[in-house]
C-alpha positions in Angstrom: 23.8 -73.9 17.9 21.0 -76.1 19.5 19.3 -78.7 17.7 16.3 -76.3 18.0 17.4 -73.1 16.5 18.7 -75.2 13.5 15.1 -76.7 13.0 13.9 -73.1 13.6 16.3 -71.4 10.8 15.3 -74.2 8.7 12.3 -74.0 8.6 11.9 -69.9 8.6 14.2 -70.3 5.1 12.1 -73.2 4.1 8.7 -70.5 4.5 10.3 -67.1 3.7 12.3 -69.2 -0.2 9.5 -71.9 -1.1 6.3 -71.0 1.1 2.7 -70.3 -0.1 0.9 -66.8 0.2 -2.5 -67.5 1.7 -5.5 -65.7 0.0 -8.7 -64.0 2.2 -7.2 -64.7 5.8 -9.8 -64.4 8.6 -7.2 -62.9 10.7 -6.6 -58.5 11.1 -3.9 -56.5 12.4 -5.2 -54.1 14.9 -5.4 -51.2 12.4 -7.8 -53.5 10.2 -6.2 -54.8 7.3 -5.4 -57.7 6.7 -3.0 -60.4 8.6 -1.7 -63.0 5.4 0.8 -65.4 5.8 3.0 -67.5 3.9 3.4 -70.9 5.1 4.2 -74.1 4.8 2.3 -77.5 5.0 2.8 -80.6 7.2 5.9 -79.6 8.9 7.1 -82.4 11.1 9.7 -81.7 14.5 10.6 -84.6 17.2 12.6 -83.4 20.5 14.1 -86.7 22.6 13.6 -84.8 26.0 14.7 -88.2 27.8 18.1 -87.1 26.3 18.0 -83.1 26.7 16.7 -81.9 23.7 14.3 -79.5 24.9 12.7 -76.9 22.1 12.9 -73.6 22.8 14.6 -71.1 20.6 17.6 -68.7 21.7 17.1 -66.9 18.8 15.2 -64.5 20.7 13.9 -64.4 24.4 11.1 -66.5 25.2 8.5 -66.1 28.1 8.3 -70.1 29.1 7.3 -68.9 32.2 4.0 -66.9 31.1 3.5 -70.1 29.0 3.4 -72.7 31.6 1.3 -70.3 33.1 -1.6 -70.6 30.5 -1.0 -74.2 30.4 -1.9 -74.5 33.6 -5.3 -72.2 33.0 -6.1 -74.6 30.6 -5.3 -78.2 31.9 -5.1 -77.3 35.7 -8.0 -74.4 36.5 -10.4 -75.8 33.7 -11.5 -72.8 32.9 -12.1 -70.4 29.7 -12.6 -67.3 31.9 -10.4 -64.6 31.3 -10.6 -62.8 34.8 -8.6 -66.3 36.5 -6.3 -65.5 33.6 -5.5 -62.4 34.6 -6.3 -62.4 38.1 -4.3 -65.5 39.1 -1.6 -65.5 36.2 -1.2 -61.4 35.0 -1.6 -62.9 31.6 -3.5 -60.3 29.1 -2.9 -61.6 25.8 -6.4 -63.3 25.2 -8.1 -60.1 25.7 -8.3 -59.7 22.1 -10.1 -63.0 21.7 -12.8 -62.0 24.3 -16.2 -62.9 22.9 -19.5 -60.9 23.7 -18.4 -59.1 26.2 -18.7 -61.8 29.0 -15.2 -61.9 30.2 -14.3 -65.6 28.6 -13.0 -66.9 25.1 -16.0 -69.5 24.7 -16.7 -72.9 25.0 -13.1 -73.7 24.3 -9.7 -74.6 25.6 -10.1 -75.4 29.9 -14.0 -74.7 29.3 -13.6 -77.5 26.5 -11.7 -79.9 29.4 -14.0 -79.5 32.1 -16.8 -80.4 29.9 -15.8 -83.3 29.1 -12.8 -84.2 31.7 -10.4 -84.7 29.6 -7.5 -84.4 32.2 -8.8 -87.3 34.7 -10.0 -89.2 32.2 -6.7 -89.1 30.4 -4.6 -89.9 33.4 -6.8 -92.5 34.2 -6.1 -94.6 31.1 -2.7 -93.9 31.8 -2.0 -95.7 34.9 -5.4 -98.5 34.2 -3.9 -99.3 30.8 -0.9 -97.7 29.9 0.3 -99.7 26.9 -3.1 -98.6 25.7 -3.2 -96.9 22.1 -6.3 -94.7 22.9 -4.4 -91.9 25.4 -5.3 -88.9 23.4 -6.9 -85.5 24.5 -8.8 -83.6 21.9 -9.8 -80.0 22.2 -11.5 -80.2 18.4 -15.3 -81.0 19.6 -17.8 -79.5 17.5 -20.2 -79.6 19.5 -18.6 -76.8 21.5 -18.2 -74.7 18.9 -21.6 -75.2 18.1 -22.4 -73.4 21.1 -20.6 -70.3 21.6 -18.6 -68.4 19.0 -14.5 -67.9 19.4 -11.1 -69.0 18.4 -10.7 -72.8 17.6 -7.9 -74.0 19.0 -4.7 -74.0 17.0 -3.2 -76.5 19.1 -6.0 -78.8 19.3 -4.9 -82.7 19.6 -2.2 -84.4 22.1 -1.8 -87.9 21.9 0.7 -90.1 24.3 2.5 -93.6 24.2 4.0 -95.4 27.2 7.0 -97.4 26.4 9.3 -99.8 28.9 12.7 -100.0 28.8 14.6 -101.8 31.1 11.9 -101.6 34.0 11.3 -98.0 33.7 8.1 -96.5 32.3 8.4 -93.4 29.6 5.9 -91.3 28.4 5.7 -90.2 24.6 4.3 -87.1 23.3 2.7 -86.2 20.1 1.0 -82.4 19.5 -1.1 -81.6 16.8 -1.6 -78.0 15.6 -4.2 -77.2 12.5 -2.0 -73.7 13.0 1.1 -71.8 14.1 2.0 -68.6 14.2 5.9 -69.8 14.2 7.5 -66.9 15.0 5.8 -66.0 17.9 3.8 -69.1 19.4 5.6 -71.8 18.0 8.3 -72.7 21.1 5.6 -71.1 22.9 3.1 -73.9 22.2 6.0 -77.0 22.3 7.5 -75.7 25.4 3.5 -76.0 27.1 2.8 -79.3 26.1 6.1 -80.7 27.1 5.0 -79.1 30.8 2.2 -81.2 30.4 3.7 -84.3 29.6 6.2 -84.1 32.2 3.0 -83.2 34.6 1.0 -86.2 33.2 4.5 -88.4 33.7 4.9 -87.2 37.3 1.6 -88.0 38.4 1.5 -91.7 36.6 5.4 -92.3 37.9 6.6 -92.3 34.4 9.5 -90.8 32.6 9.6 -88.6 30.3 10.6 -89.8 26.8 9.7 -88.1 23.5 8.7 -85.4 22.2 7.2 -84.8 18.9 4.8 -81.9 17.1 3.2 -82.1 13.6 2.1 -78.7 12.5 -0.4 -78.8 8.9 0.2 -74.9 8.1 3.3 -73.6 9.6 3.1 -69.9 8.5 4.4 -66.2 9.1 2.7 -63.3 8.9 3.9 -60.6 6.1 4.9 -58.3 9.2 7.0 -60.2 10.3 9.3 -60.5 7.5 11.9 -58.3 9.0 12.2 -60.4 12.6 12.5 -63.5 10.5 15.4 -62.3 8.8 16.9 -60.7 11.8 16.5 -64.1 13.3 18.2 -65.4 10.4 21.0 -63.8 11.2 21.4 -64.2 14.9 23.6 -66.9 15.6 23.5 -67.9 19.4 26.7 -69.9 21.5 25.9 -73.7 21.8 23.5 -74.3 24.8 21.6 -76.8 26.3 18.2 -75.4 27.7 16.6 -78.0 29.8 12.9 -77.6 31.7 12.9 -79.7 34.7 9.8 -80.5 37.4 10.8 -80.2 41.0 7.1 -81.3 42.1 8.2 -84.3 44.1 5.0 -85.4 46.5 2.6 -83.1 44.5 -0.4 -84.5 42.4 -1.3 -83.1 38.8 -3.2 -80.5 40.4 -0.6 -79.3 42.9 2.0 -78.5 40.5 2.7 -74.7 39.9 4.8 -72.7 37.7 7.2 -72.7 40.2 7.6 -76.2 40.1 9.5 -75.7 37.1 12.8 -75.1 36.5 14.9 -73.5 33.2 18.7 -74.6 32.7 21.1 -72.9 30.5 18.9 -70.6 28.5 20.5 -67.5 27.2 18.7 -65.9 24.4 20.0 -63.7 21.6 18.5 -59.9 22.9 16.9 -57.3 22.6 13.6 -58.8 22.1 11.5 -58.6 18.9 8.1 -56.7 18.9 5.1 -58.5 16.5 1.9 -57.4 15.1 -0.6 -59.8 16.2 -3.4 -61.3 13.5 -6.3 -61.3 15.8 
């Protein structure tokens, strides 16, 4: 079994045995009542990609392709619109997070980068002043929220470090989520911001190095019980997935999904259905 599906049983043991129930969640399943978790606080996972540890779990099949894909909505097209979302990616599940009627989710996410061009401004420290400690892009800005309403972000901070070893430049990644649904946006969320630190790598001529995500509430939702045990008991053939970036010649903006490449991943089917808390 991967290094990732251990850390992944862990911790689902660790939430469903010593986890807290929240109390008055704001989120709702569809039918109206109410979406509470139990979860556990300042959970704390570190991937070294420079050495194939890649996290995504094969405990059940995950859609890393539709996730690069929003990735690149948010970094790439800048954009909070939901109709280049669709239109562009055939991605549908922010539809229940449309506000007002006007086709976006808010001032948030690529609406929040544009503003304040996060992306250039980012890789320009990197290649001015890479042994800088002030790399960080920051999705949190209250000033946003301030004016429109929507979802914050759950994944909301990125920080980066450049390290050199022997000549050779590596890039460092740290993500920061307030939030995670585990079971179902978890690897989701880890496998998006490793696409971007291999994106913000290619375009400074850097290596990737490592990977880490801290996580303050680390929760599951009470219907999803079932799939976490059902996990629990899936227990997957050794494998080494690996995400590589064929972009070679292409600028940040360039790269596409297909630009990406998945090796050796053979999740555990059928696939699990969830209830969403919207």
């Amino acid at each position: 079994m991967s290094k990732t599906d251990l850390e992944f049983k862990k911790n689902i043991r660790e939430i469903l045995e010593n986890g807290n129930w929240d109390e008055n969640p704001r989120p709702i399943y569809e039918d109206g009542y109410a979406a509470n978790t139990k979860f556990i606080a300042q959970v704390y996972e570190k991937y070294d990609l420079d050495k194939d540890e890649f996290p995504i779990t094969s405990l059940r099949p995950i859609n890393w392709v539709n996730a690069i894909k929003e990735l690149l909505w948010i970094y790439s097209d800048q954009t909070s619109n939901l109709n280049v979302l669709e239109n562009k990616y055939d991605i549908h599940w922010w539809n229940s997070w449309s506000i007002d009627g006007d086709g976006t989710i808010g001032q948030r996410y690529g609406a929040t980068v544009r503003q304040y061009d996060l992306i250039n401004r980012l890789i320009e420290g990197l290649k001015d002043a890479p042994f800088s400690r002030r790399h960080i892009l920051n999705l949190w800005q209250e000033q946003d929220f301030k004016e429109t309403s929507g979802l914050l972000p759950c994944a909301f901070q990125s920080s980066y470090t450049v390290r050199k070893i022997e000549g050779e430049y590596y890039l460092d990644a740290t993500l920061f989520c307030r939030s995670s649904d585990y079971l179902v946006s978890g690897h989701i969320n880890m496998i998006q911001y490793v696409a971007l630190q291999m994106m913000l790598a290619h375009e400074c001529g850097f290596k990737v190095g490592k990977f880490v995500r801290f996580t303050q509430n680390l929760h599951i939702y009470n219907r999803h019980f079932d799939n976490a045990y059902e996990m629990l008991d899936r227990n997957p053939e050794h494998q080494n997935p690996v995400l590589k970036l064929n972009a070679e010649g292409k600028s940040f903006y360039e790269i596409t999904v297909d630009d990406f490449e998945m090796i050796n991943y053979n999740p555990i089917k059928p696939q699990l259905k969830f209830d969403l808390g919207i």
